[in-house]
N, C-alpha and C positions, 0 to 999 in steps of 0.2 A: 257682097254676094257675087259667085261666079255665074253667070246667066248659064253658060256653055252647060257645067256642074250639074246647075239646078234643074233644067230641066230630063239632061241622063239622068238623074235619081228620078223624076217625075215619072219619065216613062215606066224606070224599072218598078217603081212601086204600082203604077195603071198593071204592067204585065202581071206582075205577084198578086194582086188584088189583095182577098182576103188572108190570101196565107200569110200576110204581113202585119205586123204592127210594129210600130216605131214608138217608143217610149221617149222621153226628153225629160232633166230634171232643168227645174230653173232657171238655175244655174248657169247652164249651156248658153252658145252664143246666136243672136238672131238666124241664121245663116243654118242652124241645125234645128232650130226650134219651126221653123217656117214649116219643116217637113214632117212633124212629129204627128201623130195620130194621136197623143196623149202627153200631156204635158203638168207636171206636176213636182211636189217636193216626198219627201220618202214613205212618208205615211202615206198619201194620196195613190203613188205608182206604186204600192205595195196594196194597197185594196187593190186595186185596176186587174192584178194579174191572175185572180182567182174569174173571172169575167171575159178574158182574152182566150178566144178557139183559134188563135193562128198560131199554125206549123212556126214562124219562124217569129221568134221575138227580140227587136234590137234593142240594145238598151244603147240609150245615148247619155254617157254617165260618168261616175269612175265603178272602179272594178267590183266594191263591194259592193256597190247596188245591183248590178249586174247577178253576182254570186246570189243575192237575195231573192231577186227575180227568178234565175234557175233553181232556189231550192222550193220557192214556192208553183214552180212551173208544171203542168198535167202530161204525166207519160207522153211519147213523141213531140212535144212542144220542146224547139230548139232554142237557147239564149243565150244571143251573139251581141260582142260588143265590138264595135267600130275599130279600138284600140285598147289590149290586154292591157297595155304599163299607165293607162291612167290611176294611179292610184291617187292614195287618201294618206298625207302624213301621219293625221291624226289617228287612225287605222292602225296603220304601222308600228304606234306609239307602245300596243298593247297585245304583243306575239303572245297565242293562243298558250304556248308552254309555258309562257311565264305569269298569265294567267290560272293556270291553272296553278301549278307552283303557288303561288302568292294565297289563291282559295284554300289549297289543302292547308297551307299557313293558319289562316285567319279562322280554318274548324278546325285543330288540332285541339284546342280546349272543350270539344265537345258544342262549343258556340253552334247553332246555325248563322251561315253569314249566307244570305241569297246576291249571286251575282244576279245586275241588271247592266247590261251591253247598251251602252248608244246603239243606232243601227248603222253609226259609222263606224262599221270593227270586221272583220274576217268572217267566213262563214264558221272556221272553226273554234274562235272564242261565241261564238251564237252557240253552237256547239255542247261548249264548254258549259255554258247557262244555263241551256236545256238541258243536261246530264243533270247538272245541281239544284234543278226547281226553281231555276229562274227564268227571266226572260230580254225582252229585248222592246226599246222607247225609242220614240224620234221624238226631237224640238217640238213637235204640237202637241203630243202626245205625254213627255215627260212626267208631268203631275200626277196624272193619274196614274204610269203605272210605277211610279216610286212611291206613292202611296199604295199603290197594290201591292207593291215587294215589300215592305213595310211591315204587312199585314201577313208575311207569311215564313217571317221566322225570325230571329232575334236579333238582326242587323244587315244591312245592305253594304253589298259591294258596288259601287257607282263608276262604272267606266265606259270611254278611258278618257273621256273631256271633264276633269275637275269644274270648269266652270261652268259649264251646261247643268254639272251634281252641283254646283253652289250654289246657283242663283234658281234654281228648283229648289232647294233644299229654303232657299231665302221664300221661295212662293208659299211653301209649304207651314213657314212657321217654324222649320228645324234649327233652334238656335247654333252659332257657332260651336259651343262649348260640345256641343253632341255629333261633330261632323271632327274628320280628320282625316288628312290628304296624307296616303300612304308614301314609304319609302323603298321604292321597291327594287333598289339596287342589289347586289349578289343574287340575284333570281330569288328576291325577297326571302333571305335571311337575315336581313334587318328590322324587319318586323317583329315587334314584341305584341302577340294573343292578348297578353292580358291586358297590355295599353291600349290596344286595337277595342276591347269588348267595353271600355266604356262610352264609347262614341255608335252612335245609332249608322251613321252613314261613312263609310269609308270610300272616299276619293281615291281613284286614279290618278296620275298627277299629268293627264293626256292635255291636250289643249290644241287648236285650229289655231293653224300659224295667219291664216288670214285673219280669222275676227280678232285673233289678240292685239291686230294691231288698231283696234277703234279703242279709242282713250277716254277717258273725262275730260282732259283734258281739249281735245280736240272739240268736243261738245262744249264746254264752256268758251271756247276761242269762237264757234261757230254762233252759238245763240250773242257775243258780243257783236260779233261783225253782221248779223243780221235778226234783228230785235223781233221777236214773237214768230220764227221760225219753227217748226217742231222735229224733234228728232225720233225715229224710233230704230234699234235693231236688235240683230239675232240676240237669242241667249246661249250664243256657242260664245259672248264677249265676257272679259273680266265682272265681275260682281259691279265694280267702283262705274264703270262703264254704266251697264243698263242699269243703277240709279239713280245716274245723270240724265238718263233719257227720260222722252215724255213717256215711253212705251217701246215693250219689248214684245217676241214673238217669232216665230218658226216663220218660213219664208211664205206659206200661204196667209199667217195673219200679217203680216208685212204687208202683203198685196191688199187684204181687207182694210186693214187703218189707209192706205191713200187710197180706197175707193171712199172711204167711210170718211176722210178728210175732207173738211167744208172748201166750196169752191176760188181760190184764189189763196190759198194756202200754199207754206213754201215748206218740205219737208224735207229733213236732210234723212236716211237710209244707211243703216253701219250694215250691210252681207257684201256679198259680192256683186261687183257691178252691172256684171251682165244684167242682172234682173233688176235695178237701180235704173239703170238707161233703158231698160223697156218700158218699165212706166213711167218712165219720164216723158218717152215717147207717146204713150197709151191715155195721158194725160195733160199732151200739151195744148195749152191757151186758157185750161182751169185751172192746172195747178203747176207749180215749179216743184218740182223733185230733183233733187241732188245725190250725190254721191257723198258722206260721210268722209272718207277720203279716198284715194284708189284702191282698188282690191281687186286684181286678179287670181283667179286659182290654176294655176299652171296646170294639174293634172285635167280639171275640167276642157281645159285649150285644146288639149291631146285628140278630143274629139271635132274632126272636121269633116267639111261637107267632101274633101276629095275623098278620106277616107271612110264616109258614110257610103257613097257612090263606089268606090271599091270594093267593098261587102257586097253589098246589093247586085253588083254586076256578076259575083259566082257564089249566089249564095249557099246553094245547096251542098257544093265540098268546103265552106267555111266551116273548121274548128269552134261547135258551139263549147261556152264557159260550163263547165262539168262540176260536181260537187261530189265527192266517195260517198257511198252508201251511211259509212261509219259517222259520215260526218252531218251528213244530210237529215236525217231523220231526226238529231236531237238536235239541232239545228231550226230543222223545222217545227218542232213544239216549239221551242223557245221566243216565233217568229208568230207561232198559230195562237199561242198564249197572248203576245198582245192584240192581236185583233179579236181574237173573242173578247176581251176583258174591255178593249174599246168598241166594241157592238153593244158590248150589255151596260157599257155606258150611256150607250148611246139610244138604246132600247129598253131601257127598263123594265 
């Protein structure tokens, strides 16, 4: 921590008062999270923002959270992100054109196929979703609304993390034989309709260059070298991975299984390590918590406290994150469609 830093951001945020809120995923690193007025994983700061009356909303993230926040943001509500080029590879993986390309593909047979988006994707494949009667899941969330999409037309497009759709699909009871990871080269002119309609769930073939890299391997090497350890991580990891583990989960049940961990327990953690070293920290002399193995997210780094402090010091001529009308609106059912569908989950 920069002391000098922290405390310039402190002031500017006393001055801002309420027109401020500082959002933080995870993710992020001590040093950003210290400052946050809200701190959470996608699902979490995506409820938050319907709640938020401040002019100026930061998001401290990568960029498609940010986009998500502004499309769900209330007339004059400005949302700024610390640093534009934090992206998300996995995002990246799945350019909205060739999304759509690949869907017009997959209903040329008259099939419905309902895209469902991770909410790691673009505003304009959200977009895309919303146009088609789909929608949009996070890691906590996943189950349900792939069972919601499921239930609303003759087959599911699951993008753009293959494994996040596999090991859902594995939660769900979708056996292999009815799951198939597309091919989505020549801007999916490889796709064969008719081979696609006999599989319920159609994969992306996206994947998090970070969680790919937690193995079985490395779990089987760790439960040797330290006998009755537990392991849990994301289900952004390969299938063979989480079930190796004791338990898998989105980063807020992460956080619940080592609160929920009996005391003097050693638990290893497959996400990113910022939030691995938090509670490790958040838990020491009860519990040992480790890191799975290294896992930095280069884009989440992008955000820093000089360049948090920079925003804040001219906020009002800061370029908030903009979304076109065109894109915004079916964007935004696609966004409104999961949080209704998990209220009335959650509200019966």
């Amino acid at each position: 921590m920069n002391t000098t830093i922290s405390s310039v951001i402190d002031r500017r945020r006393r001055r801002l008062g309420d027109r401020l809120a500082i959002l933080a995923h995870h993710y992020q690193n001590d040093d950003i999270v210290r400052h946050a007025d809200h701190v959470g994983d996608s699902l979490e700061l995506s409820r938050k923002i319907a709640d938020l009356s401040a002019e100026y909303i930061v998001f401290c993230g990568v960029f498609f959270m940010a986009e998500t926040a502004a499309i769900l943001a209330a007339p004059g509500q400005k949302v700024l992100i610390p640093d534009a080029s934090a992206s998300c590879v996995m995002s990246d993986m799945a350019p909205a054109g060739l999304v759509a390309a690949v869907s017009r593909n997959l209903r040329s047979t008259g099939r419905t196929v309902v895209p469902l988006t991770y909410v790691n994707s673009s505003a304009r494949v959200k977009a895309v979703c919303g146009r088609l009667g789909g929608s949009v899941c996070t890691s906590a969330n996943a189950d349900t609304m792939l069972a919601w999409a499921l239930g609303q037309g003759q087959g599911v497009l699951f993008l753009p993390d293959r494994m996040l759709g596999a090991n859902t699909c594995d939660r769900l009871g979708i056996p292999p034989e009815k799951r198939r990871i597309l091919d989505i080269r020549r801007h999916g002119a490889l796709i064969d309709p008719q081979a696609a309609a006999a599989a319920d769930v159609l994969l992306w073939p996206g994947r998090c260059v970070i969680h790919d890299k937690f193995t079985a391997e490395r779990i089987r090497a760790v439960r040797l070298a330290h006998p009755g350890a537990l392991v849990a991580v994301h289900p952004e990891c390969p299938p063979e991975t989480v079930a190796a583990a004791d338990a898998a989960g989105s980063t807020s049940f992460l956080i619940r299984y080592v609160e929920n961990a009996p005391k003097g327990a050693t638990i290893f953690i497959g996400t990113e390590e910022n939030l691995v070293l938090r509670l490790a920290q958040q838990h020491a002399g009860e519990k040992t918590i480790l890191p799975l193995r290294t896992s930095r997210c280069s884009n989440m780094a992008k955000i820093t406290e000089e360049k948090l402090a920079a925003q804040l010091a001219d906020i009002e001529s800061q370029q908030p994150v903009t979304v076109p009308d065109d894109v915004r609106e079916p964007a935004k059912t696609a966004v409104t469609r999961m949080l209704d569908v998990c209220a009335k989950r959650m509200n019966p």
